[in-house]
C-alpha positions in Angstrom: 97.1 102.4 121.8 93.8 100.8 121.5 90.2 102.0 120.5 87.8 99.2 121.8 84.9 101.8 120.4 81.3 100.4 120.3 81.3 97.8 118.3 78.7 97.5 115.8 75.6 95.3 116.9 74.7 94.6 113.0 78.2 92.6 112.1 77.0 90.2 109.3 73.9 87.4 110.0 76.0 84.4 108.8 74.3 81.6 110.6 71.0 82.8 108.9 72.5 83.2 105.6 74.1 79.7 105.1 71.6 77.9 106.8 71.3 75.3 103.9 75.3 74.6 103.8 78.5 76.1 103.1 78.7 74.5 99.7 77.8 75.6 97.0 77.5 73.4 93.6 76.0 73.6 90.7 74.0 77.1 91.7 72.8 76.1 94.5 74.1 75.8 98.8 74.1 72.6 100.2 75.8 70.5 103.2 78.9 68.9 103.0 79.3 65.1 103.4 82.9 64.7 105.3 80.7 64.3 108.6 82.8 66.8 110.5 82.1 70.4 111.5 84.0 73.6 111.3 83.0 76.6 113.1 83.8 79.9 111.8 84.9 82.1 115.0 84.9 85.9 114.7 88.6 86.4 115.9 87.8 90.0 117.2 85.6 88.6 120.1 86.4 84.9 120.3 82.3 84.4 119.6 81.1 81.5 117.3 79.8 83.0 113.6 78.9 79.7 112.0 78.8 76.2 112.4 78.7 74.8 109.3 79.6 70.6 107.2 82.7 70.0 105.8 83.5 69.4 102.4 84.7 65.7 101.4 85.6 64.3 98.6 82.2 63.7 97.1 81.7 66.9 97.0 84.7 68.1 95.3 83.8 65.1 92.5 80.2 66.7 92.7 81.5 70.2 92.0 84.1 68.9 89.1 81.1 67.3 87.8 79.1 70.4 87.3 82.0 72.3 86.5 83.1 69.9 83.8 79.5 69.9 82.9 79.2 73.4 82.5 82.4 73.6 80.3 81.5 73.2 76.9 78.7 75.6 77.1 80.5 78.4 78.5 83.9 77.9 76.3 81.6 78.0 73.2 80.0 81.5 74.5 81.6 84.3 72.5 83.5 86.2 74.2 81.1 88.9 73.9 78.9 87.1 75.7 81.1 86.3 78.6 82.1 89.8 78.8 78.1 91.2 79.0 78.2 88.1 82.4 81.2 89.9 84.0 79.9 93.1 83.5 76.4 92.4 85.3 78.8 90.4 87.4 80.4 93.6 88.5 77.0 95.2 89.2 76.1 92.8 91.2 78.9 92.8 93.4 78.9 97.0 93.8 75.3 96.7 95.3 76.0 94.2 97.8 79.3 96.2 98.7 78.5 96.5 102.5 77.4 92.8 102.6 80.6 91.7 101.3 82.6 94.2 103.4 80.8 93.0 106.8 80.9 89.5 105.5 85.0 90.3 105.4 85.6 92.0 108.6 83.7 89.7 110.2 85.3 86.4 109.3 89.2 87.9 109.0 88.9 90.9 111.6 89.6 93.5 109.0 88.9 97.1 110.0 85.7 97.6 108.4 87.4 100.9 106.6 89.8 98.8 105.3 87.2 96.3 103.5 85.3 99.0 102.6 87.5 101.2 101.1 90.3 98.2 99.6 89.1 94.7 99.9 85.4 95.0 98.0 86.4 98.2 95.3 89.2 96.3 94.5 87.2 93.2 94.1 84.8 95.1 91.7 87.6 96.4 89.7 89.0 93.1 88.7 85.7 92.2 87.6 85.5 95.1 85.3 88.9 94.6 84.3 88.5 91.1 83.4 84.7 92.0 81.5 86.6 93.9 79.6 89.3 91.2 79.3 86.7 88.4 77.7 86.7 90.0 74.3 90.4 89.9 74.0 91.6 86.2 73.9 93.7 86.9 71.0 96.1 84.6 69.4 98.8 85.6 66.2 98.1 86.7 63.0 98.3 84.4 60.0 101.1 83.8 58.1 103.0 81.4 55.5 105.8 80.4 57.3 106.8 77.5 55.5 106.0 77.2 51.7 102.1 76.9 50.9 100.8 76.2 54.2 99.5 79.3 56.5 99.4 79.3 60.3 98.1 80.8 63.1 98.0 80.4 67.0 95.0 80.2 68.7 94.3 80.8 72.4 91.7 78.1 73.8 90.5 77.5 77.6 92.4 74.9 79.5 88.8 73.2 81.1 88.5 72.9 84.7 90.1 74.9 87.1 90.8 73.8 90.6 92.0 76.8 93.3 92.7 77.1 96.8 92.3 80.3 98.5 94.3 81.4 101.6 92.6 83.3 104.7 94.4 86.6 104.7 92.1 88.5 101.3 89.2 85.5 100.9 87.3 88.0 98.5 89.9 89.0 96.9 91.5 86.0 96.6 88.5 84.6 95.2 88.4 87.6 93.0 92.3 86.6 91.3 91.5 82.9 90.7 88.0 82.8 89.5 88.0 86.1 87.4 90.4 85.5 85.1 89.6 82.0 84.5 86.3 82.0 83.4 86.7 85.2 81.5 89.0 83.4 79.5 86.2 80.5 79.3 87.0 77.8 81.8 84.9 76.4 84.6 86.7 76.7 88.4 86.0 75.1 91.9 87.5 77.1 94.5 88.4 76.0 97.9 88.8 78.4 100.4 90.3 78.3 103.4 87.8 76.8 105.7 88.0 79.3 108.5 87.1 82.0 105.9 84.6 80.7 103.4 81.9 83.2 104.1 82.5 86.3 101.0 83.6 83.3 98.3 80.6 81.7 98.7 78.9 85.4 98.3 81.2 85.6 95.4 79.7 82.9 93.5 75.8 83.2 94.5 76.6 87.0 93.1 77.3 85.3 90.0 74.3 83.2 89.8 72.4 86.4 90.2 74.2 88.1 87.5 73.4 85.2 85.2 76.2 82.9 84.7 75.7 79.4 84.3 75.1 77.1 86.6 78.3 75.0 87.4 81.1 77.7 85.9 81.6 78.2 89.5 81.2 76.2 92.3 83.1 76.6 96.2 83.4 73.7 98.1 84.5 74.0 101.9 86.5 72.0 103.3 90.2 71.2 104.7 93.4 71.6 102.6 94.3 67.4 103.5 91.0 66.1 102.8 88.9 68.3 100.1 92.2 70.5 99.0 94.6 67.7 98.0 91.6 65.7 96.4 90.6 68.9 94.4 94.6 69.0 93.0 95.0 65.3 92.5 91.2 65.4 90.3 91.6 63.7 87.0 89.6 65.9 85.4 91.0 68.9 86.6 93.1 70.1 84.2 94.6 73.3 86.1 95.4 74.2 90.1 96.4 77.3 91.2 97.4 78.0 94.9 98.2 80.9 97.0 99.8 80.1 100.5 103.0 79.4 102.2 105.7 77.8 99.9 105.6 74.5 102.2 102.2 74.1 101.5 102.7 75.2 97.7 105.3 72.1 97.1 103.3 69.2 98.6 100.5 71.4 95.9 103.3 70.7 92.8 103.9 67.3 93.8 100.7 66.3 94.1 99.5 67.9 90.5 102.5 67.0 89.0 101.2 63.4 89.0 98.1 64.2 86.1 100.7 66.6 84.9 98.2 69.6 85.0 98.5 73.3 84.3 100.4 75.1 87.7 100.2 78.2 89.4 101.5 79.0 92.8 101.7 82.9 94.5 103.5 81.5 97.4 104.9 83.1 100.5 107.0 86.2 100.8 109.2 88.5 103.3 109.2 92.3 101.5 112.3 94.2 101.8 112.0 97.6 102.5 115.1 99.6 101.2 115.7 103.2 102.6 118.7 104.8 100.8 120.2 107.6 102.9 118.8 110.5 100.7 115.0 109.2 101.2 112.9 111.4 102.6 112.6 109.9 105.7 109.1 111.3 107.4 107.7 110.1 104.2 109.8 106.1 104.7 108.3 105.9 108.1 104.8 106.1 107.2 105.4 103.9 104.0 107.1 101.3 106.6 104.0 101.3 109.3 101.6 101.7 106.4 103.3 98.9 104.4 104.0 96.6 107.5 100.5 97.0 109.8 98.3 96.3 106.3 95.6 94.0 107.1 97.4 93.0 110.7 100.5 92.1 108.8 98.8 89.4 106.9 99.8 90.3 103.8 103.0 88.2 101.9 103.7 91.3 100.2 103.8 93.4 103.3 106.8 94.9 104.4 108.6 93.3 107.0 113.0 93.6 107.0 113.3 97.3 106.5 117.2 97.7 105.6 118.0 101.5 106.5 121.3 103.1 105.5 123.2 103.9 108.4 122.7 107.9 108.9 119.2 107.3 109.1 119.3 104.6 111.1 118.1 105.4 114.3 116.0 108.2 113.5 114.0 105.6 111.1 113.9 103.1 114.4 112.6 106.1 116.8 109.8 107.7 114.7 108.7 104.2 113.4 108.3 103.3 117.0 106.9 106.5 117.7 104.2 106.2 114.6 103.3 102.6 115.6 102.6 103.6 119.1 99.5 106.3 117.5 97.9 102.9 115.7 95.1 102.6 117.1 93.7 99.0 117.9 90.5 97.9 118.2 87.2 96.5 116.9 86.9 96.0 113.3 83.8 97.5 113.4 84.2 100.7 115.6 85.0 103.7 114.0 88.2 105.0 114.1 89.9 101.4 114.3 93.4 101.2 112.5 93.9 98.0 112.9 92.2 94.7 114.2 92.8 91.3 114.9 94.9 88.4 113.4 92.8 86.1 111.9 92.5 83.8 114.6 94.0 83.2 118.5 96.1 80.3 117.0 98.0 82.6 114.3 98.0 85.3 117.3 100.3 82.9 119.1 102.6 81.9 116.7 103.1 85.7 116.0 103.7 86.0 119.8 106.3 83.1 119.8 108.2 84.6 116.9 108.9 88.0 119.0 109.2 85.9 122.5 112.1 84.2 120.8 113.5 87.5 119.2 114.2 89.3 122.7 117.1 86.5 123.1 119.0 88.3 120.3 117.3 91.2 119.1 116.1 94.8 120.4 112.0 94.2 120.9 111.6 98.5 120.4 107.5 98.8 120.8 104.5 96.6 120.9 105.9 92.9 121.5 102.5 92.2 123.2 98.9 91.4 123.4 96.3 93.6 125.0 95.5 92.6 128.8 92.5 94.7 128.9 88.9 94.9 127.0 90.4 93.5 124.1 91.5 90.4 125.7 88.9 88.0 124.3 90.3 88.9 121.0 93.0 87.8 118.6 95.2 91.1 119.3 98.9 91.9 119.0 99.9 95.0 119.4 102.2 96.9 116.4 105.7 95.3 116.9 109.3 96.8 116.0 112.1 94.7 116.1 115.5 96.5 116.1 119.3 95.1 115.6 118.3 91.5 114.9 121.1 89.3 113.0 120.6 88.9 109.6 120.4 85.2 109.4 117.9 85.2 112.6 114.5 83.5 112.5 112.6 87.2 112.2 114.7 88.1 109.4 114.6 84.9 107.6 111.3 83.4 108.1 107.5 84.6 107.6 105.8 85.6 110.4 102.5 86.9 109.0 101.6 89.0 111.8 102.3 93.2 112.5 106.1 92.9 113.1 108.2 95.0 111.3 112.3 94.1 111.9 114.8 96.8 110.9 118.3 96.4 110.5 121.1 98.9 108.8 123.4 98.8 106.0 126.5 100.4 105.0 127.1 100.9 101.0 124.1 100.8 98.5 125.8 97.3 97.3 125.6 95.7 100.3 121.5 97.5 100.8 120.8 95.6 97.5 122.6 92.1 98.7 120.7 92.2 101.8 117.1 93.2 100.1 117.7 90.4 98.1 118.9 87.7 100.7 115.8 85.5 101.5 114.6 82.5 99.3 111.8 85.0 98.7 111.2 87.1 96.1 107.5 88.6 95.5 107.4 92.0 96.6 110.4 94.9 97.5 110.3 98.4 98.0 113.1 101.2 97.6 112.9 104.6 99.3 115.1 107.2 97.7 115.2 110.6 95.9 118.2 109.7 93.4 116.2 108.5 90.0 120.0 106.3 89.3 119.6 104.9 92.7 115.9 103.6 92.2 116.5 102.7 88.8 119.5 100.5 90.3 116.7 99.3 92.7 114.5 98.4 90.1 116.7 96.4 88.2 118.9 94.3 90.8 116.5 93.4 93.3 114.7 89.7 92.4 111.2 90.1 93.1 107.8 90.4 91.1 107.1 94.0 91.7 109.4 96.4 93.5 108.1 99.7 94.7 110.1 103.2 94.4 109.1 105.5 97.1 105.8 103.4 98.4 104.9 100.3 99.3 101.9 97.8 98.9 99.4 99.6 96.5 98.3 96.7 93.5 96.1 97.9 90.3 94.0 95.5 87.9 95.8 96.3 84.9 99.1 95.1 86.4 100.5 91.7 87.6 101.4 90.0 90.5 103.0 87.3 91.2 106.7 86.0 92.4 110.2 85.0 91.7 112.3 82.3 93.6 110.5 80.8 96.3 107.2 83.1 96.1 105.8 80.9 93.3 105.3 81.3 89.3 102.6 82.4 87.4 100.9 86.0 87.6 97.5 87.7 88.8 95.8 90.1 87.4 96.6 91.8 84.5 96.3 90.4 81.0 99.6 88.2 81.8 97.1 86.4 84.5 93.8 86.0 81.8 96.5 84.4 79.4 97.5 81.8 82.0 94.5 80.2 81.9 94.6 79.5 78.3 96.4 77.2 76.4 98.3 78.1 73.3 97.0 75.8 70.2 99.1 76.2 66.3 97.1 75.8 63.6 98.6 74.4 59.9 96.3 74.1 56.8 98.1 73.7 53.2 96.9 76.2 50.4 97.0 74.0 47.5 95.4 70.7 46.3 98.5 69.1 46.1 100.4 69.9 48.6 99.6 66.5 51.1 100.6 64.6 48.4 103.8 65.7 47.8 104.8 65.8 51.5 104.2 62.1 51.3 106.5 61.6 48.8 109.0 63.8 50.1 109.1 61.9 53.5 108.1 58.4 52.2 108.8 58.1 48.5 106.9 56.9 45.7 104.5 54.9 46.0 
């Protein structure tokens, strides 16, 4: 179905707000010097949102500059003092909550519900979460661990971070990278993905308004090759962290591994969706279409190879199918829309070509399509269900990013397991079942960073993310993600006068 609605005549005045660039360094917008252009294209109407100057790569030296500038100021705040920034940080970003939702559904073709009820609390939450956060970079306790000397372990800010951002959550993305880092006290510069730039830079002029420094965070613009791999490669950068396909993640490791800096990598990911033959299976189908459609299917934690035990088989396949068919596409800002469009006409295509290819070898069961009619203009694709596939195939194997959801059966609950865990991927699973030994099986066997029992996609602050195998290292959120960016120093003093000079003479000898 679709819901073309009325669209909204107010979507977000972008060409009016970044008027003075799509930079933004040292507290302030300004233009970038690459001499090229990007235009930012609302994907739900094909319509131009904002032209705006690349970033080059005096810009990302301008934007290390302030950041490294800005360092030794905001490592030496206490952490109280960081924590009362976040905190009015937070505010700040709760009363421009519609701005930022707008800005999001505008830019990504988000159902406006969706940013407004996930993308922006969510966003605020973290912030809280990591105010909170600031005033507990612990380290050990003392001890005397060997003879009169006592030592502790402090935990210290790395320095500058450099991130890239992907397209599919840019507020939130921003949100992961720059939240725990400068809780923790580092300085960041964030690229986002340059089709998307509009709610980080919204992110960081929040934070100017909420009274951090200057410099602590700065966004520059630009393309992965030019401003993205010049960002990584920075001397004084001393950390990167990435989120985006694992292609693009290893030409991100080689090219930090050569300043040996401080990694982190949430890479790309293909969910498996378990369904056990005691699930309740009204509840698995909406789990599946709820877990699969999220965000257009631009999610790499989104499920997309549901494995179904064989008596629920085809009753999964035919209500999915049936469910599916009641989403109801349309504008991102008309009420009532379920779902809107992929990101962009280009990424609309290659989800197209993925399903063309399928129908040589797989059952294509509903959607498989683009709208022919009001919608047209638009980066649409209609909910897609792929049946019967081989399990080696291209739509079982590879990421398609888009609102395809394959499903294929399985016999035993060894060979469910085997199958869930048969991709180089491993960053998010889900098992559907009523048996606590089955889900605790589940749980324990299948290799990925979080593993669902009985739903599928919800994320909280207090808890990490982040991958196994091929989906990256490293984790956000959580306190396991405000401890990456520190570094772990061991301090040794000796408790007597004398004790220097007789670990001389015990290594050297008298002298």
């Amino acid at each position: 179905m679709h819901n073309p609605g009325n669209a909204t005549p107010d979507r977000f005045p972008a060409q009016d707000r970044f008027a003075d660039g799509a930079q933004y360094i040292a507290g302030r917008l300004t233009k970038g010097t690459s001499g090229r252009t990007h235009t930012v294209v609302d994907p739900a109407t094909g319509e131009d949102v904002l032209t705006y100057e690349l970033a080059g790569p005096d810009d990302v030296d301008a934007a290390v500059a302030a950041a490294r500038a800005a360092f030794p100021g905001w490592a030496g705040a206490t952490p109280g003092e960081r924590s009362d920034a976040l905190h009015r940080f937070a505010a700040v970003l709760a009363d421009r909550a519609e701005d930022f939702a707008r800005a999001e559904s505008l830019q990504c073709g988000k159902p406006l519900k969706l940013t407004r009820e996930f993308d922006v609390p969510g966003t605020v939450d973290n912030a809280a979460f990591f105010a909170g956060a600031a005033r507990h970079l612990q380290g050990q306790s003392a001890g005397e661990y060997s003879g009169d000397h006592t030592s502790y372990v402090r935990r210290e800010p790395i320095g500058v971070v450099g991130s890239i951002a992907p397209w599919n959550y840019p507020l939130q993305m921003a949100a992961w990278k720059i939240l725990p880092a400068i809780a923790a006290g580092n300085t960041i510069v964030l690229k986002p993905a340059e089709i998307t730039p509009l709610t980080s830079l919204m992110f960081a002029q929040a934070a100017t308004e909420a009274g951090i420094p200057d410099g602590v965070i700065s966004i520059v613009s630009g393309t992965g090759r030019e401003a993205g791999e010049h960002l990584v490669a920075h001397p004084d950068v001393a950390m990167t962290s990435f989120t985006g396909s694992t292609a693009v993640g290893k030409r991100v490791a080689e090219v930090a591994t050569a300043t040996v800096k401080r990694l982190h990598l949430e890479l790309g990911g293909k969910a498996p969706f378990l369904v056990f033959d005691d699930a309740d299976l009204d509840a698995a189908v909406n789990g599946a279409v709820a877990g699969a459609l999220i965000n257009t299917g631009q999610d790499c934690t989104a499920a997309t190879r549901a494995y179904v035990q064989r008596p629920l088989y085809e009753a999964f396949v035919e209500k999915t199918a049936a469910l599916m068919d009641t989403v109801r596409v349309g504008d991102p800002f008309a009420a009532g829309t379920d779902l809107g469009p992929l990101v962009s006409h280009v990424q609309r295509d290659r989800v197209a070509a993925f399903v063309d290819r399928a129908r040589a070898y797989a059952r294509v069961v509903c959607g498989g399509e683009a709208p022919q009619d009001d919608l047209k203009d638009g980066a649409y694709y209609r909910p897609t269900l792929i049946a019967d596939a081989a399990r080696d195939s291209e739509v079982v194997q590879s990421e398609i990013f888009g609102p395809v959801l394959v499903v294929l059966p399985f016999d035993t609950d060894d060979e469910g397991i085997r199958l869930a865990n048969d991709t180089p991927y491993g960053l998010a699973a889900s098992a559907w079942s009523r048996d606590l030994y089955r889900a605790n099986r589940a749980t324990r066997e299948i290799k990925a960073g979080c593993v669902w029992i009985n739903d599928h996609i919800p994320i909280i602050s207090e808890m990490p993310h982040g991958g196994y195998k091929a989906s990256g290292f490293g984790k956000d959120m959580s306190a396991y993600s405000f401890e990456e960016y520190t570094q772990v120093k061991h301090v040794m003093f000796d408790n007597t006068a004398v004790a220097a000079k007789d670990w001389h003479r015990t290594v050297f000898g008298d002298r």
